[in-house]
C-alpha positions in Angstrom: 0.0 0.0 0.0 1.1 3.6 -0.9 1.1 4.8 3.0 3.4 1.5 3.9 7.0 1.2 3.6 9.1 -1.9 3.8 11.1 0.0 6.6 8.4 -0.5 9.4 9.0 -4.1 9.1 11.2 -6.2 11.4 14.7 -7.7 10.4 12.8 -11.1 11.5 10.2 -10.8 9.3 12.4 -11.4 6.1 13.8 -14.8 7.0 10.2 -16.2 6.8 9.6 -17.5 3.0 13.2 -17.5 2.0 14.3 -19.9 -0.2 17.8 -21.5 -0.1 19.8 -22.7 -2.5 23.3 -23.4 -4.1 25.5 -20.4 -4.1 26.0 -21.1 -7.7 22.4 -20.8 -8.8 22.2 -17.6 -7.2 24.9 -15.8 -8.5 26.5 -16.2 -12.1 30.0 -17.2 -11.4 32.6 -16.4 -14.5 35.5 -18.3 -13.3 37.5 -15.7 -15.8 37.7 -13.1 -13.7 39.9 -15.1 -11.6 42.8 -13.7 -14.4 41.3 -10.4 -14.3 44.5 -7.7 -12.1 41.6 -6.5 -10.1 40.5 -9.7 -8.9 44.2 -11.1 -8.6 45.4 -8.0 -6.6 42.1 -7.8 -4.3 42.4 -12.0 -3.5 45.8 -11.2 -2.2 45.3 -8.2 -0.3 42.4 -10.1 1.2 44.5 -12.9 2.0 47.1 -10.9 3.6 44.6 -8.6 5.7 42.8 -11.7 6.9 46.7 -13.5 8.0 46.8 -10.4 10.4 43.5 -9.1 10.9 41.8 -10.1 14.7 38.5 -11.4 13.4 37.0 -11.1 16.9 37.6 -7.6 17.6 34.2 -5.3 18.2 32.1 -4.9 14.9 32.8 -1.5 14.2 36.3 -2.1 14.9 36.5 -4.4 12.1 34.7 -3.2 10.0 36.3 0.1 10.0 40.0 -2.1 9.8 38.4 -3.7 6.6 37.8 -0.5 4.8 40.6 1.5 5.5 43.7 -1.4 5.9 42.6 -4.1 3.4 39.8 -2.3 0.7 41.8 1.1 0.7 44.9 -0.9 0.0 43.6 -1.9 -2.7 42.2 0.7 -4.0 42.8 4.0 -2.4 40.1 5.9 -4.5 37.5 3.6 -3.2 35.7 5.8 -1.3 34.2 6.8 -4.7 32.2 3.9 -5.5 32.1 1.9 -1.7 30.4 4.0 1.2 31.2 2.6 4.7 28.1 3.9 6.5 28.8 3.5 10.2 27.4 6.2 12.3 26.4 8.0 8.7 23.6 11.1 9.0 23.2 12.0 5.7 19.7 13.4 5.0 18.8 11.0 2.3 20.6 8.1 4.0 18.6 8.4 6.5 15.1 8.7 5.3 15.8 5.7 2.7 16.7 3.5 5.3 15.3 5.1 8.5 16.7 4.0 11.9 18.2 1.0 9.8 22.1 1.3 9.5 24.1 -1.1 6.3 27.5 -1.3 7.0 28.9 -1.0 3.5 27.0 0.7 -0.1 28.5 0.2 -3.3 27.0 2.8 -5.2 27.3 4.3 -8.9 27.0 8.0 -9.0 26.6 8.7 -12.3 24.0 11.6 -11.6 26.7 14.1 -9.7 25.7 17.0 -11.9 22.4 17.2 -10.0 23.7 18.6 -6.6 24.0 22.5 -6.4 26.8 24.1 -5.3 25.5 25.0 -1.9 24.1 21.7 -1.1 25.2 19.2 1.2 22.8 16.5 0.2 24.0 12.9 0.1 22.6 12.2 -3.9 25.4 9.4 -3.9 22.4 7.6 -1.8 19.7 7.9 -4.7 18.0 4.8 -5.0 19.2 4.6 -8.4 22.3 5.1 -7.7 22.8 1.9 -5.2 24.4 -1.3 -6.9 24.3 -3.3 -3.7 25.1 -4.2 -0.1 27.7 -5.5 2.3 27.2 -6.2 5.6 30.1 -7.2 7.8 29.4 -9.3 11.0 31.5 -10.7 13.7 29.6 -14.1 14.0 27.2 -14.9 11.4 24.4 -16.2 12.4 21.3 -17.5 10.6 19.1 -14.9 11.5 20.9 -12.1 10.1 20.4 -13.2 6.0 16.9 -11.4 7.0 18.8 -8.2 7.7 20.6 -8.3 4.7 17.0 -9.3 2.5 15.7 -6.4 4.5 18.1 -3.9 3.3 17.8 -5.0 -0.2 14.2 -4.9 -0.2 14.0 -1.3 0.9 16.8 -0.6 -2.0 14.4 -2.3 -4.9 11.3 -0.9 -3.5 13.0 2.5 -4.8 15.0 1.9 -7.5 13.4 2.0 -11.0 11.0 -0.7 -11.9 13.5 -2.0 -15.1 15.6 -3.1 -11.7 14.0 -6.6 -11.1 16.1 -7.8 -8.4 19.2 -7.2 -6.4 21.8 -9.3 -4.7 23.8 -8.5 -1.5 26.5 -10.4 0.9 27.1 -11.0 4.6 30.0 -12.0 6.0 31.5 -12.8 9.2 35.2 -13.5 7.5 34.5 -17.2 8.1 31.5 -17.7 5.8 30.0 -15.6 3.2 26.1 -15.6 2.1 24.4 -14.4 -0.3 20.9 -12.8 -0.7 18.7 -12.1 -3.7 15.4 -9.9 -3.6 13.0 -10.4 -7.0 10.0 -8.0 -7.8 7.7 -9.3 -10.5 7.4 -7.2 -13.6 3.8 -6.2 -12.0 5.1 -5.7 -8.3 2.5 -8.0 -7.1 4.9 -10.7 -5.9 8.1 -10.3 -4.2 10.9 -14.0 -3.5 13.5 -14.0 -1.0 16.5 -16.0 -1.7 19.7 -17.1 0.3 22.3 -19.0 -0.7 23.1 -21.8 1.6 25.7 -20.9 4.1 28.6 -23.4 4.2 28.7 -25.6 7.4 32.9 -26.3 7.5 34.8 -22.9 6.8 36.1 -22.5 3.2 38.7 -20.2 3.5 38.7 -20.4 -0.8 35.5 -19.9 -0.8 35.3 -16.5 1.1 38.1 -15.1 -0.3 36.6 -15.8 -4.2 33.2 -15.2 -3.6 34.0 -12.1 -1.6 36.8 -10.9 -4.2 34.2 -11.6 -6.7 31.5 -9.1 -5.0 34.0 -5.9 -5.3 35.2 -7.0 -8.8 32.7 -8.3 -11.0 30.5 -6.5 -13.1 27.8 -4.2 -11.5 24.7 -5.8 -13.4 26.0 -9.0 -11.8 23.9 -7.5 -8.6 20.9 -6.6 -10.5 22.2 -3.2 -11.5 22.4 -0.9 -14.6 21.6 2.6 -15.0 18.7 4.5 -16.2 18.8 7.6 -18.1 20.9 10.2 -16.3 18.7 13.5 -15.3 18.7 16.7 -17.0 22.2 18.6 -16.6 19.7 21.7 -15.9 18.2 20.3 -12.8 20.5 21.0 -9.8 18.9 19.8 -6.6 19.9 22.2 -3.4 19.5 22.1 0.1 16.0 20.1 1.1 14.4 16.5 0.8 11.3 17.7 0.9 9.6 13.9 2.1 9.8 10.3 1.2 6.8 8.3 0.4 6.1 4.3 -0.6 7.3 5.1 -3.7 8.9 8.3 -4.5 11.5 10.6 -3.3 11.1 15.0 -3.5 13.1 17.4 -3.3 13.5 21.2 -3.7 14.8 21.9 -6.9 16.0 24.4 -9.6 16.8 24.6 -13.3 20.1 26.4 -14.2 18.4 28.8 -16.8 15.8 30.2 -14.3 17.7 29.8 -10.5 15.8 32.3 -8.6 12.4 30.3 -9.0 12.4 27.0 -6.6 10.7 24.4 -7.3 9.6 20.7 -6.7 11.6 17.4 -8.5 9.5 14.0 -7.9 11.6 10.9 -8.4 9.5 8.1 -8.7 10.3 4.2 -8.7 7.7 4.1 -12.2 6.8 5.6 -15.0 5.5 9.1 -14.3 4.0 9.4 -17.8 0.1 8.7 -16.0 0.4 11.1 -13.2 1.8 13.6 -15.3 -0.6 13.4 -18.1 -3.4 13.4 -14.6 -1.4 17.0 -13.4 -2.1 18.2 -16.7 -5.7 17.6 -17.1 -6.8 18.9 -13.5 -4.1 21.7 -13.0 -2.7 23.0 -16.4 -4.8 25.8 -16.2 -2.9 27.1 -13.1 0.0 25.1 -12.7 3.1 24.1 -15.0 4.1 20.7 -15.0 7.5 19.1 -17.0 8.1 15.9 -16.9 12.2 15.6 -16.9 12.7 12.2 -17.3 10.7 8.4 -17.4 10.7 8.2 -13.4 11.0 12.0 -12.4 8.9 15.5 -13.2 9.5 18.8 -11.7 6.6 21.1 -10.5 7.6 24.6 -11.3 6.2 26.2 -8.1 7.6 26.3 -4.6 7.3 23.9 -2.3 4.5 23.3 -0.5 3.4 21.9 3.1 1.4 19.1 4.0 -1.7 20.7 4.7 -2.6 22.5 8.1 -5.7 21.1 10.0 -7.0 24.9 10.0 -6.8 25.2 6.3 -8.4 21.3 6.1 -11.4 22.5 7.9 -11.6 26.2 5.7 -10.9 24.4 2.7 -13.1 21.3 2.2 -15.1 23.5 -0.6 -11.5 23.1 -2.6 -10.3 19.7 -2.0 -14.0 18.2 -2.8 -14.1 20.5 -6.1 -10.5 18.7 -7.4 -11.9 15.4 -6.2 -14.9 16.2 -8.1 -13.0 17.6 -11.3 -10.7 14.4 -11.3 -14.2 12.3 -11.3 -15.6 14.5 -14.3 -12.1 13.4 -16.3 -13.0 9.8 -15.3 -10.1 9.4 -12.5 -10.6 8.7 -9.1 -7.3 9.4 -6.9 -7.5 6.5 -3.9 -5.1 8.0 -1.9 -6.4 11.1 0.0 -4.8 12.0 2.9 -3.5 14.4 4.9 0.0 14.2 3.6 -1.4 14.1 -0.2 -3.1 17.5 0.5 -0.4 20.5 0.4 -0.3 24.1 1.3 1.3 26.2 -1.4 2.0 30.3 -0.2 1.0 32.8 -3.0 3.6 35.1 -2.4 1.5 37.6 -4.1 -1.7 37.1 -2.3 0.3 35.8 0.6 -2.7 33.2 0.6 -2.6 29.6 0.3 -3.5 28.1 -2.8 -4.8 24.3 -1.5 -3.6 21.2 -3.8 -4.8 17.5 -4.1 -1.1 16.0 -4.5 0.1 12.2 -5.5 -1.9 10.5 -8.2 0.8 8.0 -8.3 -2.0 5.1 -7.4 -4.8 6.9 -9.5 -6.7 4.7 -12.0 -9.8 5.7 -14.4 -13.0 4.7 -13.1 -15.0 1.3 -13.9 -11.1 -0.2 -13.7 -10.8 -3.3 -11.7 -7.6 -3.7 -10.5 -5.1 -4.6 -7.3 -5.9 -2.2 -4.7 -3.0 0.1 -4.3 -4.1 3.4 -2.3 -4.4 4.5 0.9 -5.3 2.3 4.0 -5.9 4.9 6.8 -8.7 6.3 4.9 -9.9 3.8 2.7 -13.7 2.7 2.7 -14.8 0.1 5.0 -15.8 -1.7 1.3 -12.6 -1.8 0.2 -10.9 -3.1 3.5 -13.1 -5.8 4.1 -12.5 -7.1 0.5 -8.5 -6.4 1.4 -8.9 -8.3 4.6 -10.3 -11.1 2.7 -7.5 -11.4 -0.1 -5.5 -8.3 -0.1 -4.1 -9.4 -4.3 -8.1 -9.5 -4.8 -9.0 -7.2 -8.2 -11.4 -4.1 -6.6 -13.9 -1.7 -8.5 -13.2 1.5 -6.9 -16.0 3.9 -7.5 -15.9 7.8 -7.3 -17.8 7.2 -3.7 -14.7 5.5 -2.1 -13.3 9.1 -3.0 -15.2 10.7 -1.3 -15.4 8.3 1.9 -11.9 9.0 1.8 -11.8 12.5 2.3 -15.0 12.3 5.1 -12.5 9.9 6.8 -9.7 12.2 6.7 -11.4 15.2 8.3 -13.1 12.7 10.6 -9.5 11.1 11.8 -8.7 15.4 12.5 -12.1 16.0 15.1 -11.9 13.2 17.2 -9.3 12.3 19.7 -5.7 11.8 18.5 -6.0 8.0 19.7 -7.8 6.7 17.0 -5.9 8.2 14.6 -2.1 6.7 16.3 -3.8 3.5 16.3 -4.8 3.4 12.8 -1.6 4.4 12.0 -0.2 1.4 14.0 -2.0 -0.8 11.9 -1.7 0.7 8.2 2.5 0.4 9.6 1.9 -3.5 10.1 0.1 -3.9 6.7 -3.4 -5.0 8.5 -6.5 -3.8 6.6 -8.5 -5.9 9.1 -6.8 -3.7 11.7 -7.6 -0.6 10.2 -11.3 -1.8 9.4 -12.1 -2.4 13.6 -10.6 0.5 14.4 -13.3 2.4 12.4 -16.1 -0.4 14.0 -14.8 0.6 17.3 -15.3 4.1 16.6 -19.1 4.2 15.4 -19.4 1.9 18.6 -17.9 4.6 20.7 -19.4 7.9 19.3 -22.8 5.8 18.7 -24.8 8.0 21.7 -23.0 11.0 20.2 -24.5 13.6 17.2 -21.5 13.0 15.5 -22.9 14.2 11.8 -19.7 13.4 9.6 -20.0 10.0 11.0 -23.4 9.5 10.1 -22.6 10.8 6.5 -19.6 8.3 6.2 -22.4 5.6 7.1 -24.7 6.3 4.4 -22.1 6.9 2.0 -20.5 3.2 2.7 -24.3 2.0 3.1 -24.9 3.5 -0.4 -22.3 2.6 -2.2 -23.3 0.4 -4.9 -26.2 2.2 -5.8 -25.2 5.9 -5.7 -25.3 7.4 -9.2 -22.8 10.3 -9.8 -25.5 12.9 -10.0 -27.1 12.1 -6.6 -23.5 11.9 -5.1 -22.4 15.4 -6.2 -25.4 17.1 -5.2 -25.4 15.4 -1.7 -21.5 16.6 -0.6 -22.1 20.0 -2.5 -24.8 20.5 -0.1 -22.6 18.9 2.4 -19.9 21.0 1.8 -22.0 24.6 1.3 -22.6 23.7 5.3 -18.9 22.6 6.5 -18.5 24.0 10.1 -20.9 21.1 10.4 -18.3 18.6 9.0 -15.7 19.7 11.7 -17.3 19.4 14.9 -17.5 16.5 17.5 -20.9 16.7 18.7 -23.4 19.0 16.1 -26.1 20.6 17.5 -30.1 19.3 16.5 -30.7 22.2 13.9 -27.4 20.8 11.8 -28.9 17.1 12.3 -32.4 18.6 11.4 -31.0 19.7 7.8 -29.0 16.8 7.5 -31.8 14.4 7.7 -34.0 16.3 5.6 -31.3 16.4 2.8 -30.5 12.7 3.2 -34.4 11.8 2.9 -34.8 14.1 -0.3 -31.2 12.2 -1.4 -31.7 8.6 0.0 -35.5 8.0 -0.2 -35.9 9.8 -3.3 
């Protein structure tokens, strides 16, 4: 799901489902190289470190030992193309992999031109830009190939979709292992595979397969570029968030660098959501797609939106929902963090702005659910919680059950809302879906209008035709201080009820 990353799962997690099997069916293995001078001086660099190297120092220790007495004697430029990331705090480090720390990233940065002059933004960390990882242990054990698996997963789940897999290593010096991570073309199905760690040390096998790793070809690990970005993008000084999917950043181009603006990398094609921008926003907004996974948005940054200008802006958000219905799109990802506040520095207003049509489809399509779980219709996450790779019709309704859900998830108490959160973060659609039962059980003695409205609209669902939708949240929305409060008084329930018969009974 869009609001889930693969970071909020536990190392542990990944060593259930792996499949093991023969080093040699894992990796291709071009006995050849052994004659190539990179591999012949790296074997016997290795095989002199290891002679005098204490193997059961601290981990740190040795891992820092490894990089600067054995990999730097090999190659003192190294630092170029092998990142040892101990204690690291780059920015973009650090939201790709969260609290999560690899030890060693051998990376490709062929995209340097990007980074301004002022900017101290770690871009060698790109998704794109990662070959693969290393992780150095004192004792390896069999529960750490889900470490490795875990790190590799987060790497593919960014990198461009042409990237089908990726292979890593782990090694304690003893034994080496190797770990492979596989996407489908279609992302619905992702295999875990270790090779099968060698019960007598091999002291030839370790120091081949781990000469091999910094010496073979980079598309050995899964890895080849993609088409470099524009030489008149620079990125400067902010990573403006990180998403399932998608990495933004403040941005601007070389012929016009007073104006900021906003670059999107995505892990797909951006052709769709572009082409959806330029339907709904064209009009007021300029758009550029860049390149096949990135597009820049040639305003400034915006905020996620303020609950304030939420609750004095429904009329606008429901209007862009409503526009994208009339152009045969529904969004299925409104939230919060997909609604942003842009400053007119003219008007020194905000303009409001439905964001993200990454998981947007056109109507009447019947598809894997991929959208928001926080908000998504109690419809949808039943039919989730029954087979979550299930095909869905979602209607323009779910919309809209969406964004009632969103404002809801602001009035009440800030419970609710941690503990759906909880639950979209462990992947549980059944999760989500009690919380919401819990809450019409709770507030059920309360005149809670929007709640009553949500009800109808999931009670409705089938049956609501778009015309009688429209009218139903215009009317709705003309009376939105009713929306926003926790207990409405019997003259808002009074027009309510009335609307809903002419609407409902009709």
């Amino acid at each position: 799901m869009s609001e889930s990353r693969s970071t909020t799962k536990s190392h542990d997690s990944f060593n259930e489902n792996v499949n093991e099997i023969h080093i040699t069916n894992l990796l291709s293995d071009d006995l050849s190289i052994k004659n190539d001078p990179d591999y012949i001086k790296l074997y016997h660099d290795l095989k002199l470190w290891l002679s005098t190297v204490n193997t059961s120092n601290n981990e740190k220790d040795l891992q820092l030992d490894f990089y600067q007495n054995c990999l730097k004697k090999y190659d003192e430029n190294i630092i170029n193309k092998l990142k040892y990331t101990d204690g690291f705090k780059g920015t973009v480090f650090k939201a790709l992999f969260e609290q999560m720390m690899p030890g060693f990233c051998l990376i490709d940065y062929y995209n340097s031109h990007l980074k301004s002059k002022t900017s101290n933004l770690d871009l060698e960390f790109l998704p794109f830009h990662i070959v693969t990882i290393l992780e150095l242990k004192i004792k390896l054990k069999d529960c750490n190939i889900g470490q490795l698996l875990h790190y590799l997963r987060i790497i593919l789940d960014y990198s461009p979709s042409s990237r089908t897999y990726i292979i890593g290593a782990i090694t304690d010096l003893h034994h080496i292992q190797f770990a492979k991570v596989i996407r489908s073309t279609d992302d619905d199905q992702i295999t875990y595979v270790a090779s099968i760690k060698k019960i007598i040390y091999d002291n030839e096998y370790l120091l081949h397969y781990l000469t091999m790793f910094f010496t073979t070809e980079l598309s050995t690990f899964g890895y080849s570029r993609v088409e470099a970005l524009p030489k008149n993008i620079r990125i400067d000084q902010k990573l403006l968030g990180i998403g399932a999917n998608s990495i933004v950043f403040n941005c601007y181009l070389i012929e016009n660098p007073l104006n900021e603006c906003t670059l999107k990398i995505s892990n797909e094609s951006v052709d769709k959501e572009v082409s959806i921008y330029e339907k709904l926003y064209a009009d007021k907004y300029k758009i550029i797609q860049v390149h096949p996974y990135a597009f820049v948005f040639c305003f400034p940054p915006g905020q996620i939106i303020s609950k304030e200008n939420l609750f004095n802006n429904i009329h606008i958000i429901w209007n862009q929902i409503k526009r994208a219905h009339e152009n045969h799109i529904v969004h299925r990802d409104i939230r919060m963090s997909n609604i942003i506040q842009i400053l007119n520095r003219q008007t020194k207003n905000y303009e409001i702005l439905l964001i993200d049509w990454h998981s947007a489809i056109e109507i009447g399509s019947n598809v894997k659910y991929s959208g928001s779980l926080s908000t998504a219709s109690n419809f949808i996450l039943d039919k989730l919680s029954q087979n979550s790779k299930e095909t869905i019709q979602y209607l323009p309704v779910d919309d809209v059950i969406s964004m009632m859900k969103m404002i809801l998830l602001e009035i009440i108490p800030i419970d609710y809302k941690n503990t759906i959160s909880s639950k979209v973060r462990q992947h549980s659609s059944s999760g989500v879906l009690t919380c919401y039962v819990d809450i019409n059980y709770d507030f059920r003695y309360k005149q809670l209008l929007l709640l009553g409205i949500i009800n109808l609209l999931e009670k409705h669902r089938e049956n609501l035709s778009k015309e009688k939708l429209n009218y139903f949240i215009d009317k709705c929305v003309e009376n939105h201080r009713c929306l926003i409060k926790l207990e409405n008084e019997q003259t808002d329930m009074n027009y309510f009820n009335d609307l809903t018969k002419q609407i409902f009974l009709s």
